[in-house]
C-alpha positions in Angstrom: -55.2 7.2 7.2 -55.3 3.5 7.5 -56.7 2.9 4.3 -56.9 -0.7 2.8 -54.9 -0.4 -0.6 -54.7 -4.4 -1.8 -56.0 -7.3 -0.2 -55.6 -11.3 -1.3 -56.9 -14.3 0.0 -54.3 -16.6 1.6 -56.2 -19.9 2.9 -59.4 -21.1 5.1 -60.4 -17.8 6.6 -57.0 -15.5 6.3 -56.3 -12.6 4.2 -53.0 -10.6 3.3 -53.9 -7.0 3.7 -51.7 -4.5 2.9 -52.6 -0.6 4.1 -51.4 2.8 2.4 -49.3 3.4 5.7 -47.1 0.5 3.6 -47.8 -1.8 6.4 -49.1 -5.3 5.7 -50.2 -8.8 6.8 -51.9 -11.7 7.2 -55.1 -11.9 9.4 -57.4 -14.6 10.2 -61.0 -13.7 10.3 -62.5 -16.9 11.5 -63.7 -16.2 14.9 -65.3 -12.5 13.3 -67.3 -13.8 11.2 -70.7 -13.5 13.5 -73.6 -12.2 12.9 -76.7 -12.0 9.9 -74.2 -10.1 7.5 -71.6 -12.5 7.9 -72.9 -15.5 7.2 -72.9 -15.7 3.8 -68.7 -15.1 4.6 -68.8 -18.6 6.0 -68.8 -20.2 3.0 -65.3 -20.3 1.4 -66.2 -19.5 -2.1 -68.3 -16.8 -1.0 -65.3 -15.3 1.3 -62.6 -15.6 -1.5 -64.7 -12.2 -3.2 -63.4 -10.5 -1.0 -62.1 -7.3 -2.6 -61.0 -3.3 -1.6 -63.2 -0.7 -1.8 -61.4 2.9 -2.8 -64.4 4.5 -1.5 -64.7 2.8 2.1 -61.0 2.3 2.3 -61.4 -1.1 3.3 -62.5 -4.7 2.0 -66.0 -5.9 1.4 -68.0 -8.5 0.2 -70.9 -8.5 -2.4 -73.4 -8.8 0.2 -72.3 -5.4 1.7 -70.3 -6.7 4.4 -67.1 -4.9 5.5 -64.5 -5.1 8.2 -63.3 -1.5 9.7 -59.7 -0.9 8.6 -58.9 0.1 11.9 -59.6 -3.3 13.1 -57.7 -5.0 10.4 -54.5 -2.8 10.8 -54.8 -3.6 14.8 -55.0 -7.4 14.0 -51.9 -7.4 11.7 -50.1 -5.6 14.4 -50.8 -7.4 17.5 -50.5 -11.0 15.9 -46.7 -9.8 14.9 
């Protein structure tokens, strides 16, 4: 599983993620955030609540918005 386990803001629009596999890093989500569901993400404040959710396995936002885990863990990897 590539399950999202802890997750912290770092700066602008990049977040540490670390997955269960014990793999982790930093990813910058600036050029994803498109879309109605995103926008609210635009806003710094608004994007710093980002948190993990044990039941999705991944992180989310109040406003329902989520990121597949798979595309986070893909992300980390290439950018190394």
């Amino acid at each position: 599983m590539l399950d999202v386990i802890d997750v912290r803001y770092v700066k602008d629009y990049v977040l540490w993620v670390k997955f269960e596999d014990g793999s982790e890093g930093e990813v910058d989500l600036a050029t994803s955030l498109r879309g109605p569901v995103f926008q609210p993400l635009k806003e710094i404040a608004f994007f710093k609540q980002v948190r993990v959710s044990s039941e999705l396995g991944t992180i989310v936002w109040p406003n329902g918005a989520d990121i597949a885990p798979e595309t986070l863990h893909q992300r980390i990897h290439t950018a190394v």
